[in-house]
C-alpha positions in Angstrom: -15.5 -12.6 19.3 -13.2 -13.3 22.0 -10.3 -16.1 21.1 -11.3 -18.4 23.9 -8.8 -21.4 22.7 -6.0 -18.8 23.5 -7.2 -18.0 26.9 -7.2 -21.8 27.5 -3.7 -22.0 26.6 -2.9 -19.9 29.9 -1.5 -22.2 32.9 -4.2 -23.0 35.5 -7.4 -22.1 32.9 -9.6 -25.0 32.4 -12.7 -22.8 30.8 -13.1 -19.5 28.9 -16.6 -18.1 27.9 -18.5 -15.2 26.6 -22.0 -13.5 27.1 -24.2 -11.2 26.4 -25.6 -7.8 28.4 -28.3 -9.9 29.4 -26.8 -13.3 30.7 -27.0 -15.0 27.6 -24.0 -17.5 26.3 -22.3 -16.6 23.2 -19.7 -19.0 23.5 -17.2 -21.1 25.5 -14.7 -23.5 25.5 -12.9 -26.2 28.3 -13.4 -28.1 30.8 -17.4 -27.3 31.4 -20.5 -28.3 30.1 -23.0 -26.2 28.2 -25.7 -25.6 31.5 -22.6 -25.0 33.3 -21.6 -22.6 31.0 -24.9 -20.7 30.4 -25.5 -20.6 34.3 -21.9 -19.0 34.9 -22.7 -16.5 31.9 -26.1 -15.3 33.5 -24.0 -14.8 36.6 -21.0 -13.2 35.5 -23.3 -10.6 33.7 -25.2 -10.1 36.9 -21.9 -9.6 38.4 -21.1 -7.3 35.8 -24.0 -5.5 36.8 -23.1 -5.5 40.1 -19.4 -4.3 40.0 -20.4 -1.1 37.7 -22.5 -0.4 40.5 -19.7 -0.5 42.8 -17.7 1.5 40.8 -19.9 4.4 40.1 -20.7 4.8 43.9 -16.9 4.2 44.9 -16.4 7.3 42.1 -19.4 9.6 43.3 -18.4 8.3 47.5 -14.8 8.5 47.9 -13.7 11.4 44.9 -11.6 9.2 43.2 -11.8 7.6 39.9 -13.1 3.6 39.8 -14.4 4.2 36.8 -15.3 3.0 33.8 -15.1 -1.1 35.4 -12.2 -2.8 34.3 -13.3 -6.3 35.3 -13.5 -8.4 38.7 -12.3 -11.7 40.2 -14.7 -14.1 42.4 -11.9 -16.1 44.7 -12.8 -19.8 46.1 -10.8 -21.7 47.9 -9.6 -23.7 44.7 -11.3 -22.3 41.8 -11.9 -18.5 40.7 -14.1 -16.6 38.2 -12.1 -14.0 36.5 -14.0 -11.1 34.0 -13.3 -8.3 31.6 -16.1 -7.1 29.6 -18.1 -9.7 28.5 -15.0 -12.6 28.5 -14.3 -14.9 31.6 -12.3 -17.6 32.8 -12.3 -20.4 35.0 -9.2 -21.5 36.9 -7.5 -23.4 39.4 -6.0 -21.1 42.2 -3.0 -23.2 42.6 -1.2 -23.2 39.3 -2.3 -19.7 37.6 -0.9 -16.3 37.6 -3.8 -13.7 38.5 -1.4 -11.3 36.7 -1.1 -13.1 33.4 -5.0 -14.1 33.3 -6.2 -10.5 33.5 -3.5 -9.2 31.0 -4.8 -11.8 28.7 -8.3 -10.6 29.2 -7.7 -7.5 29.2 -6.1 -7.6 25.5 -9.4 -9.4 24.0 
């Protein structure tokens, strides 16, 4: 299980989560409420979906190496999704550091 009260410690995070392969919630933390954060974990796993996708075409298309997915980032205009494996967060674009979210992630 993902430590979600550290990920909230980072500046600019106001909700962590985790789900499942198949857009479940297995567990969050912050600033949302439950059907917020069960809605956000069937779409981050669709996303997840998604991106592998991606990934494995970019590989096949270009001749490089995309894969395996790392994670992904969804950007607003104030707010952004970030994800690695099966862990996200939600913050606000003006006061966090991309950089420090995704190492924090990335170390889960």
């Amino acid at each position: 299980m993902a430590d979600l009260k550290k990920l909230l410690e980072i500046k600019g995070v106001f909700a962590a989560g985790q789900f499942n392969d198949d857009g479940t919630l297995a567990a969050f933390e912050g600033d949302i409420s439950e059907e917020e954060a069960a809605m956000a974990a069937e779409m981050c796993a669709a996303n997840n979906a998604m991106a592998k996708m991606q990934t494995d075409g970019y590989t096949a298309f270009s001749g490089q190496e995309w894969t395996p997915l790392k994670g992904w980032a969804l950007a607003g205009p104030k707010f952004s999704v970030c994800v690695v494996g099966n862990v996200g967060v939600f913050v606000k674009n003006d006061e966090v550091s991309f950089n420090e979210v995704f190492q924090a992630l990335l170390s889960q």
